[in-house]
C-alpha beads as a LAMMPS data file, in Angstrom:
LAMMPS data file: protein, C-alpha beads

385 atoms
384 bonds

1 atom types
1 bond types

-500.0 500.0 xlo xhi
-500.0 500.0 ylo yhi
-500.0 500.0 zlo zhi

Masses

1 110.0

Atoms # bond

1 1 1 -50.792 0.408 -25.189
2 1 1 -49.376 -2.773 -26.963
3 1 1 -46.577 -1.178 -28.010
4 1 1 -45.889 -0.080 -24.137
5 1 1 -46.029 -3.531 -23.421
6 1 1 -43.660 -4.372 -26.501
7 1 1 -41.409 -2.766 -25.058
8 1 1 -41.637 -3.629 -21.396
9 1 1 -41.303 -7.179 -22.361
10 1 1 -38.063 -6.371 -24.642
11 1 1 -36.269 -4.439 -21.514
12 1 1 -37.216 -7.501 -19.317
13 1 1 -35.580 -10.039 -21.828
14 1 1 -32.455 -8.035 -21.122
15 1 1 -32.316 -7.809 -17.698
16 1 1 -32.783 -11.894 -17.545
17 1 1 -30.175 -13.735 -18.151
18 1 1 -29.761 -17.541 -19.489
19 1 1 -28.816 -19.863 -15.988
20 1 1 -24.952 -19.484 -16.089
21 1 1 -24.686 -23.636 -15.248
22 1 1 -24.542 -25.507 -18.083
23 1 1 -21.862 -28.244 -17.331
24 1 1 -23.367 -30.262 -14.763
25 1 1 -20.241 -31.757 -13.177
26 1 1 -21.093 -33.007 -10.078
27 1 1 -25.132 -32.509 -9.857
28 1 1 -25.479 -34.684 -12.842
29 1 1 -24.360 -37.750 -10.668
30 1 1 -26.842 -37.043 -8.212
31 1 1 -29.509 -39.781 -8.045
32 1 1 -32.288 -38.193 -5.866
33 1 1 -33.452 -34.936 -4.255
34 1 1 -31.884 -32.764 -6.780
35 1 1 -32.317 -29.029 -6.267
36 1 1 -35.536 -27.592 -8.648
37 1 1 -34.334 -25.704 -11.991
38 1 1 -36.301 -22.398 -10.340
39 1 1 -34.461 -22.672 -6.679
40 1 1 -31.176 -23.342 -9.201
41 1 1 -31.251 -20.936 -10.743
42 1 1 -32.166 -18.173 -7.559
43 1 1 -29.049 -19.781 -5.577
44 1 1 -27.045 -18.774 -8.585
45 1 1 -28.333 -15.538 -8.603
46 1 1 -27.560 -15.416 -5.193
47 1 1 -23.790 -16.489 -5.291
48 1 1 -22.850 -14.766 -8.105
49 1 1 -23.763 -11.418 -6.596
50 1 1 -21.942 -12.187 -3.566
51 1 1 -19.242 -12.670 -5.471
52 1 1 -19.231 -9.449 -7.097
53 1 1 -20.068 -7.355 -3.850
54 1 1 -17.084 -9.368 -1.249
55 1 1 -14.523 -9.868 -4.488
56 1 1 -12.507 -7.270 -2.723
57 1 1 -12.183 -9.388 0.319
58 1 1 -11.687 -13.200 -0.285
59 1 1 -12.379 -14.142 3.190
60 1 1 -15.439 -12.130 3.736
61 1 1 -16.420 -13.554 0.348
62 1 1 -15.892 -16.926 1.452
63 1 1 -17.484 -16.191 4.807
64 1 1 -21.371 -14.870 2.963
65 1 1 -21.448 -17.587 0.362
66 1 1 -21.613 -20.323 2.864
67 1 1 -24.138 -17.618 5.120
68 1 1 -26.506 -17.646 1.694
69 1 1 -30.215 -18.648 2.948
70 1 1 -30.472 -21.763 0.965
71 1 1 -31.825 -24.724 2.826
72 1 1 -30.916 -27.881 0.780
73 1 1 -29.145 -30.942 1.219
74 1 1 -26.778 -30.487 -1.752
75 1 1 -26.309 -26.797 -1.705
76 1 1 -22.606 -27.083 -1.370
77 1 1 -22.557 -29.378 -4.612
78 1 1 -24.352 -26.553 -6.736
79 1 1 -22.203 -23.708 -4.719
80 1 1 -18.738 -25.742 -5.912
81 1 1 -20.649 -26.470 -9.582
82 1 1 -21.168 -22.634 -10.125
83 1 1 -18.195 -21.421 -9.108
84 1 1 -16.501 -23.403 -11.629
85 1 1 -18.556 -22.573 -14.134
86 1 1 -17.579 -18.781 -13.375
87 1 1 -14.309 -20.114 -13.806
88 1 1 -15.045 -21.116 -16.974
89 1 1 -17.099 -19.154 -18.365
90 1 1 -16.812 -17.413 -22.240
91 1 1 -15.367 -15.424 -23.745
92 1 1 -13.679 -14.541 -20.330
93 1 1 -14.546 -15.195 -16.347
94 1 1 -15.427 -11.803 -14.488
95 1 1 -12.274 -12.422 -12.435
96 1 1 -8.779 -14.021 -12.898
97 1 1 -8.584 -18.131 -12.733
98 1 1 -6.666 -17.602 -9.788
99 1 1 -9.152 -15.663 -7.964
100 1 1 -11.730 -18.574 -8.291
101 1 1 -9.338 -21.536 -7.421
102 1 1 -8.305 -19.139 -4.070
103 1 1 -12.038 -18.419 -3.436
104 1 1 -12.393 -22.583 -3.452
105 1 1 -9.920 -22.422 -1.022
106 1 1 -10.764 -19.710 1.051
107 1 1 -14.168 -22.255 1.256
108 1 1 -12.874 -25.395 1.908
109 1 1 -10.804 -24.378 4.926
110 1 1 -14.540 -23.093 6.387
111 1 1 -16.601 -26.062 5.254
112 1 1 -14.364 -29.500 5.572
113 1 1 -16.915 -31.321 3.233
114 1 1 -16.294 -29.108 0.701
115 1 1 -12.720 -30.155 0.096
116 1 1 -13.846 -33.237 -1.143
117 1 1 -16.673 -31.619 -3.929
118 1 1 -13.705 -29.658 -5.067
119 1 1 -11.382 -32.327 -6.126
120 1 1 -14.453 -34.137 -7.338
121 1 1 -15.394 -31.669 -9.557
122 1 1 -11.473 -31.270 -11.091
123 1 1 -11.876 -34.876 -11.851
124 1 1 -15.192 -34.572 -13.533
125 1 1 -13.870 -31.625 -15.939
126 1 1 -11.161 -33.541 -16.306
127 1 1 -12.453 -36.324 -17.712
128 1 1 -14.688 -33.829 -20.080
129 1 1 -11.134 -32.136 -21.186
130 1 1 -11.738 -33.659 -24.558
131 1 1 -15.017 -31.569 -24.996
132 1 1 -13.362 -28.306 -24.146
133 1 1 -12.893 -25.503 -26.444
134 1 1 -9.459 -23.505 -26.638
135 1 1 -10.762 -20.616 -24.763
136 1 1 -11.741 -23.430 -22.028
137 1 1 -8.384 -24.527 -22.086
138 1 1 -6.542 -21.330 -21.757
139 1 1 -8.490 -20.727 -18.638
140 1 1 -7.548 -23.707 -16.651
141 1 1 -3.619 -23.539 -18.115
142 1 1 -3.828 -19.864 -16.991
143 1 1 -4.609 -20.982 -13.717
144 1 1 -1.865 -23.968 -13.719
145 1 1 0.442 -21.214 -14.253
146 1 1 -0.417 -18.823 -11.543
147 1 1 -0.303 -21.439 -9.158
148 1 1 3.266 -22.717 -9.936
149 1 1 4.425 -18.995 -10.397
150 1 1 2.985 -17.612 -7.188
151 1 1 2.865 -20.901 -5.110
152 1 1 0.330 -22.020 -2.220
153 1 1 -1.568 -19.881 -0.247
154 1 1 0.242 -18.547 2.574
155 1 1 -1.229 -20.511 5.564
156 1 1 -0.814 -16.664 7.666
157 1 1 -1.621 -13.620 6.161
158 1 1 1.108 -11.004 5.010
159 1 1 1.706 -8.294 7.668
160 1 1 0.741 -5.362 6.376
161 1 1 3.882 -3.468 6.607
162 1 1 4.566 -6.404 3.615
163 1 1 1.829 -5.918 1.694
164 1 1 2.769 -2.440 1.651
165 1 1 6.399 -3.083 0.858
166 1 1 5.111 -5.579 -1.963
167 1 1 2.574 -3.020 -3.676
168 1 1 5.467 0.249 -3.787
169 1 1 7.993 -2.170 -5.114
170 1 1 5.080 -3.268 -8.264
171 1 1 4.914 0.785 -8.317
172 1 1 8.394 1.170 -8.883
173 1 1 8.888 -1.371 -11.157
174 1 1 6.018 -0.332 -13.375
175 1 1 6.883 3.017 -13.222
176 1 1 10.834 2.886 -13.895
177 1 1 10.527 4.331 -17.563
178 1 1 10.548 7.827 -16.694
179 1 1 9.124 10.248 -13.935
180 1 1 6.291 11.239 -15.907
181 1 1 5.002 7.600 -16.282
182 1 1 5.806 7.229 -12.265
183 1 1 3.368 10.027 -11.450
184 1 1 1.018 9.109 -14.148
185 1 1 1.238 5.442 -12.033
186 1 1 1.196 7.212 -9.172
187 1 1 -1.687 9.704 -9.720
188 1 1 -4.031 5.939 -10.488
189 1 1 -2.944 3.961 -7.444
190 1 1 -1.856 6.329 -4.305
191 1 1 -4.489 5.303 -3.248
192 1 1 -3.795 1.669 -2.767
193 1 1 -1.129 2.655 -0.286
194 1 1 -3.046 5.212 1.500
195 1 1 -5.702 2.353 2.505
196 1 1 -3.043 0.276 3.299
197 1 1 -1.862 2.735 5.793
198 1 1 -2.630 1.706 9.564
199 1 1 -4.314 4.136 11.408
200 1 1 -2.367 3.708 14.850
201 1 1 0.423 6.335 14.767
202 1 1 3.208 4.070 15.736
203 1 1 1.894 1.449 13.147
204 1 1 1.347 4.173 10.576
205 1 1 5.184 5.237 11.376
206 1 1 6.235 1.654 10.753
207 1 1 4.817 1.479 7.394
208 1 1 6.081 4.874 6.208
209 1 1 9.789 3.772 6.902
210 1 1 9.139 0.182 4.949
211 1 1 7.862 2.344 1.983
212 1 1 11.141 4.609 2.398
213 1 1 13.163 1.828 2.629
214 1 1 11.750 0.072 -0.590
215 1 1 12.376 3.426 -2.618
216 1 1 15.933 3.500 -1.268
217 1 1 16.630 0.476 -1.839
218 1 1 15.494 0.429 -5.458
219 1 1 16.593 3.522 -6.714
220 1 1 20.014 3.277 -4.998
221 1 1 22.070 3.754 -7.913
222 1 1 20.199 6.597 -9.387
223 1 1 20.272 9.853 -7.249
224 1 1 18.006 11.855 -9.527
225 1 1 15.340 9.320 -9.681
226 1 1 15.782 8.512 -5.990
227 1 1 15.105 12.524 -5.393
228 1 1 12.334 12.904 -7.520
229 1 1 10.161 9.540 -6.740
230 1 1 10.709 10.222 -2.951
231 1 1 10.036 13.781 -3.101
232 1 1 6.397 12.566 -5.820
233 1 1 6.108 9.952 -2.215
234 1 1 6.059 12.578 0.328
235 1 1 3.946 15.347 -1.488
236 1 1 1.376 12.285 -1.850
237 1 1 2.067 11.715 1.802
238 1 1 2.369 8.009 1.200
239 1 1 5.725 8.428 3.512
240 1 1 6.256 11.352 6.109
241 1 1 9.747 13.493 6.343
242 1 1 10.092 11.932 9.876
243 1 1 10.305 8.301 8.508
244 1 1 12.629 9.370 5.130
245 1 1 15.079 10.834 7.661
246 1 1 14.715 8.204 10.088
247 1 1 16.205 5.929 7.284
248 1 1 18.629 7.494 5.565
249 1 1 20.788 8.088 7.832
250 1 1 20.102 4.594 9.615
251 1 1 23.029 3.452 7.891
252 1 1 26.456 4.465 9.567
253 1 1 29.734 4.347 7.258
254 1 1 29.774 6.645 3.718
255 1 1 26.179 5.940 3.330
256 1 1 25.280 7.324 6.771
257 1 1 27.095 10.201 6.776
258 1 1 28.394 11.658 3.217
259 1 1 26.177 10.059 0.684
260 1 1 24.968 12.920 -1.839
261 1 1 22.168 10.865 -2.600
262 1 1 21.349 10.512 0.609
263 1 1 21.770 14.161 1.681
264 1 1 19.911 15.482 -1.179
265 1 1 17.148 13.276 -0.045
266 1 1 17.404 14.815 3.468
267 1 1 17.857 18.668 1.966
268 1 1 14.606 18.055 0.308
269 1 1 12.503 16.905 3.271
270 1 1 14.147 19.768 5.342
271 1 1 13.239 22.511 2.745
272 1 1 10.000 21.129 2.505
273 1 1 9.412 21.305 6.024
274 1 1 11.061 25.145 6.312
275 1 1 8.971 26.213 3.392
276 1 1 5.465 24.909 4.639
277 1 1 6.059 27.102 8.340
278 1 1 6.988 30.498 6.433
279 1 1 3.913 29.615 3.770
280 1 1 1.798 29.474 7.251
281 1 1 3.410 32.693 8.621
282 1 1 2.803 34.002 5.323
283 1 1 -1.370 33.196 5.687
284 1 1 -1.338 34.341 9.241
285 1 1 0.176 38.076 8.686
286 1 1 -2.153 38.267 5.509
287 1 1 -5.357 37.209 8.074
288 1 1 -4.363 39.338 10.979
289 1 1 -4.174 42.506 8.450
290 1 1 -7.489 41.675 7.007
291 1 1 -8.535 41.281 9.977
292 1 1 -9.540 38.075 9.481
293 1 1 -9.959 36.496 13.295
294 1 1 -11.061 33.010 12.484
295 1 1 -8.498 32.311 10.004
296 1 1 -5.703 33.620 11.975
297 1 1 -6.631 31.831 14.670
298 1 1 -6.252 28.602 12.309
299 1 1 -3.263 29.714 10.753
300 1 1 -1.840 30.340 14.337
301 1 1 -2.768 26.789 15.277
302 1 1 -1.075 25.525 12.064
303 1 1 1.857 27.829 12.280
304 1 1 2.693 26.349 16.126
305 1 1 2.695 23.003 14.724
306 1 1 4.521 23.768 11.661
307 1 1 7.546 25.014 13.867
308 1 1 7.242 22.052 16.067
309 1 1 7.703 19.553 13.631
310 1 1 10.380 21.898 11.989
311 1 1 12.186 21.137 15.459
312 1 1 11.588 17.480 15.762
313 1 1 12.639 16.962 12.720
314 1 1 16.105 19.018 12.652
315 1 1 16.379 17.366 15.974
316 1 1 15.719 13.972 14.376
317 1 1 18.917 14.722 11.865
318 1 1 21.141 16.308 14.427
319 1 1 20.283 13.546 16.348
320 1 1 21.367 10.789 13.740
321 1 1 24.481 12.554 12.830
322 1 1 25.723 12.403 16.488
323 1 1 24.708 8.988 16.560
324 1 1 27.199 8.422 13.748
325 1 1 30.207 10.369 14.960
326 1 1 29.785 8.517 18.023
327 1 1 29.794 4.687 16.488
328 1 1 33.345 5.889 14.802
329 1 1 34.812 6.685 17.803
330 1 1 38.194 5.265 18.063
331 1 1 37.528 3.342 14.664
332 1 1 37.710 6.256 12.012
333 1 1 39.056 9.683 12.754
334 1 1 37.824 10.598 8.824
335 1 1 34.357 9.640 9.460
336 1 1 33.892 11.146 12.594
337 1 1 35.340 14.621 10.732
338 1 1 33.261 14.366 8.200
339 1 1 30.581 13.949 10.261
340 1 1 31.243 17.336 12.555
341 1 1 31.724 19.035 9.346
342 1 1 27.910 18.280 8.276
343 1 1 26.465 19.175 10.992
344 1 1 27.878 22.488 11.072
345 1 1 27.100 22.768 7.272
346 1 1 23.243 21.577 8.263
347 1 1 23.334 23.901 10.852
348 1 1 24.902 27.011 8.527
349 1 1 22.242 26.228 5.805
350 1 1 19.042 26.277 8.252
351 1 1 20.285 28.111 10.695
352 1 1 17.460 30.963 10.044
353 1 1 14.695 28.752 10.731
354 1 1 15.891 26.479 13.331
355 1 1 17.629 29.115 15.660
356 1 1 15.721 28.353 19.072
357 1 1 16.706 24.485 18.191
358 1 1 20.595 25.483 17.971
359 1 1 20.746 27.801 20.820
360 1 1 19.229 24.728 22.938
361 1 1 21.095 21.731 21.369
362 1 1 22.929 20.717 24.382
363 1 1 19.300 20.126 26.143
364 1 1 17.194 19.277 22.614
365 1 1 19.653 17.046 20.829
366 1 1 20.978 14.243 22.241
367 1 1 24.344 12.959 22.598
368 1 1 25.595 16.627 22.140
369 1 1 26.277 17.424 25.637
370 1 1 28.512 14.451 26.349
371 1 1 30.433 16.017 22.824
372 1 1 32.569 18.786 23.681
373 1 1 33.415 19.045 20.128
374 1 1 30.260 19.332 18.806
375 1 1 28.617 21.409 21.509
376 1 1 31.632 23.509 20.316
377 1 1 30.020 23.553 16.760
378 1 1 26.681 24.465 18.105
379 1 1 28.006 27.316 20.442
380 1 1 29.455 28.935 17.127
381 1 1 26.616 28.448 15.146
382 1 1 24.414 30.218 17.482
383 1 1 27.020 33.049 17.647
384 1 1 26.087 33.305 13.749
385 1 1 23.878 36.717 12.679

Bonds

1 1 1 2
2 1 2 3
3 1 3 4
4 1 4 5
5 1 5 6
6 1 6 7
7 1 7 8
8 1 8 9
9 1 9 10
10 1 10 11
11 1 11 12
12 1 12 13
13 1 13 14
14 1 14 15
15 1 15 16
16 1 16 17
17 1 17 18
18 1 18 19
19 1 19 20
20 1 20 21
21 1 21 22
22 1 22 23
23 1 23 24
24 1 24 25
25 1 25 26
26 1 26 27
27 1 27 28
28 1 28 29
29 1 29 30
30 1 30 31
31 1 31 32
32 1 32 33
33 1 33 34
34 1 34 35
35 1 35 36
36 1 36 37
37 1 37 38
38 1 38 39
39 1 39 40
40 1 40 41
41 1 41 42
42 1 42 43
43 1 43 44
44 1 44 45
45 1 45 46
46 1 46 47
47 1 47 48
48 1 48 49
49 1 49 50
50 1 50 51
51 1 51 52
52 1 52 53
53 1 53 54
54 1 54 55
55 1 55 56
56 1 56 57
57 1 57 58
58 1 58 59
59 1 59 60
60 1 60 61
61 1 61 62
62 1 62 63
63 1 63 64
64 1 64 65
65 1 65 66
66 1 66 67
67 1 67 68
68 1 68 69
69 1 69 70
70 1 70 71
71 1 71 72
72 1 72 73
73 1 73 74
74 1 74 75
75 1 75 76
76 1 76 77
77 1 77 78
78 1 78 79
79 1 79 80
80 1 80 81
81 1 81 82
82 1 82 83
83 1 83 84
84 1 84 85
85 1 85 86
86 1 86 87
87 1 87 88
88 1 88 89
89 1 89 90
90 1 90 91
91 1 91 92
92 1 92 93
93 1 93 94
94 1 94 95
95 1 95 96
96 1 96 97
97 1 97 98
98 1 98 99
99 1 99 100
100 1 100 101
101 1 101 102
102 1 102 103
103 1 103 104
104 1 104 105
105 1 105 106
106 1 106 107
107 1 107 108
108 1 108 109
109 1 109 110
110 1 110 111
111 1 111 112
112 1 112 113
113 1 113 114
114 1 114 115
115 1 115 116
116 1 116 117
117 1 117 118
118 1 118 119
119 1 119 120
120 1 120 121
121 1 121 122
122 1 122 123
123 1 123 124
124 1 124 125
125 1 125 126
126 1 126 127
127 1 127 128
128 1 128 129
129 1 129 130
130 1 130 131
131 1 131 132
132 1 132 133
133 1 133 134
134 1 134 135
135 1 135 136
136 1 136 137
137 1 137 138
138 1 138 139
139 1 139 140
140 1 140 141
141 1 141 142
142 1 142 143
143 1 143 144
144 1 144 145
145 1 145 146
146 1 146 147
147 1 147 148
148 1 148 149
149 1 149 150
150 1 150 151
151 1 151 152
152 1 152 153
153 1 153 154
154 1 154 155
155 1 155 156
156 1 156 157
157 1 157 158
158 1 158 159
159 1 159 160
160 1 160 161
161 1 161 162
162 1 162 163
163 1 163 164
164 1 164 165
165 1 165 166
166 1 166 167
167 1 167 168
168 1 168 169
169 1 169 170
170 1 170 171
171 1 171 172
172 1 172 173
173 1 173 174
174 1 174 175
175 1 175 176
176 1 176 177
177 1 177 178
178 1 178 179
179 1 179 180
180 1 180 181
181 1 181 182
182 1 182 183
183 1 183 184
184 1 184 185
185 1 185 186
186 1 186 187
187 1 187 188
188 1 188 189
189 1 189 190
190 1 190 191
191 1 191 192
192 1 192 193
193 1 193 194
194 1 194 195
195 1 195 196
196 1 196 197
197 1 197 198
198 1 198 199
199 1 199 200
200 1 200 201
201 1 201 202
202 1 202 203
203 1 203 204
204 1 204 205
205 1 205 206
206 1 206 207
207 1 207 208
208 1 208 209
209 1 209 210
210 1 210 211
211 1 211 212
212 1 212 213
213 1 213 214
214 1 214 215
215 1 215 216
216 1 216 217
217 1 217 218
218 1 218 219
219 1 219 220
220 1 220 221
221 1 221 222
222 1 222 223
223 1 223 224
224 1 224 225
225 1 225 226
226 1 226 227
227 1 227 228
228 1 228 229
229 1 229 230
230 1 230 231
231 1 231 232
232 1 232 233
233 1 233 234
234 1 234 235
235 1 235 236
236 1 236 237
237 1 237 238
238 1 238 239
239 1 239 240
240 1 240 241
241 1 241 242
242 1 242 243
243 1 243 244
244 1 244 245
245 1 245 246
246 1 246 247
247 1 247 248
248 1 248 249
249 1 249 250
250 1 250 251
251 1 251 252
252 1 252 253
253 1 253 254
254 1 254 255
255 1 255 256
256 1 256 257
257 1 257 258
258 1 258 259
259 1 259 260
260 1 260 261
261 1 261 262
262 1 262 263
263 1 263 264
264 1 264 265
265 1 265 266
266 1 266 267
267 1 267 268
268 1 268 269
269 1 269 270
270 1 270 271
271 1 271 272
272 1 272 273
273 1 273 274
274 1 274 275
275 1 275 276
276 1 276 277
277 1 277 278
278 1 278 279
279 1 279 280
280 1 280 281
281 1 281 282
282 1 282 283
283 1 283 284
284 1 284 285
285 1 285 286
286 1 286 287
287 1 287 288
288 1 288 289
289 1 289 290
290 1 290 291
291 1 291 292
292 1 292 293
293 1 293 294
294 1 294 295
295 1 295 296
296 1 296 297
297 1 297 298
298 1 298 299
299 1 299 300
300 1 300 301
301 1 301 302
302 1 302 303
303 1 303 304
304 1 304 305
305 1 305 306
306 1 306 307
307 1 307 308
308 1 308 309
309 1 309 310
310 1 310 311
311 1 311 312
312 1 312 313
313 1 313 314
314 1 314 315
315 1 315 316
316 1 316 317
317 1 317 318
318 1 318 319
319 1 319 320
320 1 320 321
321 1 321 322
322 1 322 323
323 1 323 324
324 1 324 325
325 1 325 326
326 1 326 327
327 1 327 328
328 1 328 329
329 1 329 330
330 1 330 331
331 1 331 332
332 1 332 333
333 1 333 334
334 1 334 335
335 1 335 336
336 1 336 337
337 1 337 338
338 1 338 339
339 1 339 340
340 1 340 341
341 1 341 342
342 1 342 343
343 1 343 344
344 1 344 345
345 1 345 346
346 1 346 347
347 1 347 348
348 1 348 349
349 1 349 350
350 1 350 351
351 1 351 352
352 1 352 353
353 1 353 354
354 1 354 355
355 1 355 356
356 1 356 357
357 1 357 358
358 1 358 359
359 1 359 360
360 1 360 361
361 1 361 362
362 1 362 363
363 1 363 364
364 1 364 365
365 1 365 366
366 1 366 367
367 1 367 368
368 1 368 369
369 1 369 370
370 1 370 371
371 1 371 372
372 1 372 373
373 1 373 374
374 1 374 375
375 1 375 376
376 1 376 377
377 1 377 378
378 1 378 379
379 1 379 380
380 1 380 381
381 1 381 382
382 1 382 383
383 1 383 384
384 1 384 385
């Protein structure tokens, strides 16, 4: 029995900790009605998991630690006094300096008083500076130096289109050694993007093409690594083949219209979307001769949306390329032939799968009609075995 309650009393010295607050740098100035040791050392308890729980979300965080059920007249001084102390604390704080001085922040624009606690309580460990250890030190310099590098707090948040164009740039950058250490970067933090991603369809469209965009735009000079990060993007559906078209061929001039790094690009996306329609054919003639009624009723569902998107998005690119030919009308005859000449080469390469699409183009695609030229193409290419 005693040693039962040996050993109860050893696993309850663990799980009780020492009162984080040992630098008392504004309470120690207080003259009368200072908070008990016991209530102390709960509101601490208190803060410091609501820290932990909201740390995700700085204004939520900001919003429960001035909700916590503490009833005293100089709760905000202890709140202030324990949150630098966090900041503080050895070997290391739980979060970055900067998280802590933001958090402050985040509080003060809530709770005017507390504005004034806060550059109180920089003066007080100020004039302690001398007492400080090195570790001590390197915290608060740490700090210093995020604030100059990343500057004040933006005074509106980011949009999130962004945010989004912010965190796939720090992915590209940290992953520019080699593919394999983009997917290995990739395979840890898709999912940063994915959350980011709105769930309103036009929204969701919107941040796709920023994403596009910000691969494009960085790997610009490097077609193979501009094929094989976008192509790693769209398997991981962090962009969609509608919004990788959409932008490259936004751009009219070489880039629009005869950029092999662009067109690869656009070959991929296509093949991708040819190759998931006959996979789906594939599933539905192997259900229908197993006889397999539910599932070929889902692969019939999947296969009619399959060849929809197949047309909207050979539409999207037909679309585009007449778009270009048009802007060089009577401003560059080499463009413009150029131009004819891919979409007959589009049309020639996916003819087999995008046959009702061609046979309709003067109706489907627009611009084509008012093209005699290019309906010309079109008429040919559905003339094609």
């Amino acid at each position: 029995m005693l040693h039962r309650f040996q050993h109860f009393a050893n696993e309850l010295n663990k799980s009780t900790e020492v009162p984080l607050v040992t630098a008392r740098l504004l309470t120690s100035k207080l003259e009368d009605d200072k908070m008990s040791e016991s209530d102390r050392w709960v509101l601490e308890d208190f803060l410091l998991t609501t820290i932990d729980m909201f740390s995700q979300d700085m204004e939520e965080c900001s919003k429960q630690i001035l909700r916590i059920p503490v009833l005293h007249p100089h709760f905000e001084v202890a709140a202030v006094e324990i949150i630098f102390c966090e900041m503080l604390r050895l070997p290391a704080p739980p979060f970055l300096p900067l998280f802590y001085s933001r958090l402050l922040e985040a509080i003060a624009e809530k709770q005017e008083s507390v504005k004034k606690l806060v550059e109180q309580a920089y003066d007080a460990l100020f004039e302690k500076i001398s007492d400080l250890d090195e570790e001590c030190l390197d915290v608060l310099f740490k700090k210093a130096q995020a604030e100059e590098e990343f500057g004040a707090q933006p005074t509106e948040p980011w949009a999130l289109e962004d945010v989004a164009e912010l965190v796939a740039f720090v992915m590209l950058q940290n992953g520019l050694q080699t593919p394999s250490h983009m997917n290995k970067l990739m395979d840890g933090n898709q999912e940063i993007l994915l959350k980011l991603r709105p769930t309103d369809e036009s929204q969701a469209h919107g941040f796709a093409k920023r994403v596009a965009r910000c691969v494009f735009d960085f790997w610009k000079f490097s077609a193979q690594r501009l094929e094989i990060v976008m192509d790693s993007f769209l398997r991981r559906g962090v962009v969609t083949p509608r919004a990788v078209v959409e932008v490259a061929l936004a751009d009219g001039g070489l880039q629009g219209c005869d950029s092999i790094p662009v067109w690869n690009v656009v070959n991929t996306v296509a093949r991708r979307s040819l190759d998931r329609s006959q996979s789906v054919h594939v599933e539905l003639t192997l259900a229908k001769k197993l006889g397999k009624e539910d599932a070929a009723q889902t692969s019939c569902k999947q296969l009619e949306e399959a060849i929809h998107e197949n047309a909207e998005l050979f539409s999207l690119i037909f679309t585009s390329l007449v778009a270009n030919y048009q802007s060089f009308e009577n401003r560059d005859p080499l463009y413009r032939q150029i131009t004819l000449k891919r979409i007959e080469s589009i049309g020639r390469k996916y003819l087999a799968g995008i046959t009702p699409l061609v046979d309709a183009a003067e109706s489907r695609i627009s611009g084509v009609a008012q093209h005699p030229e290019i309906a010309a193409v079109f008429t040919t290419l559905s003339t094609l075995p």
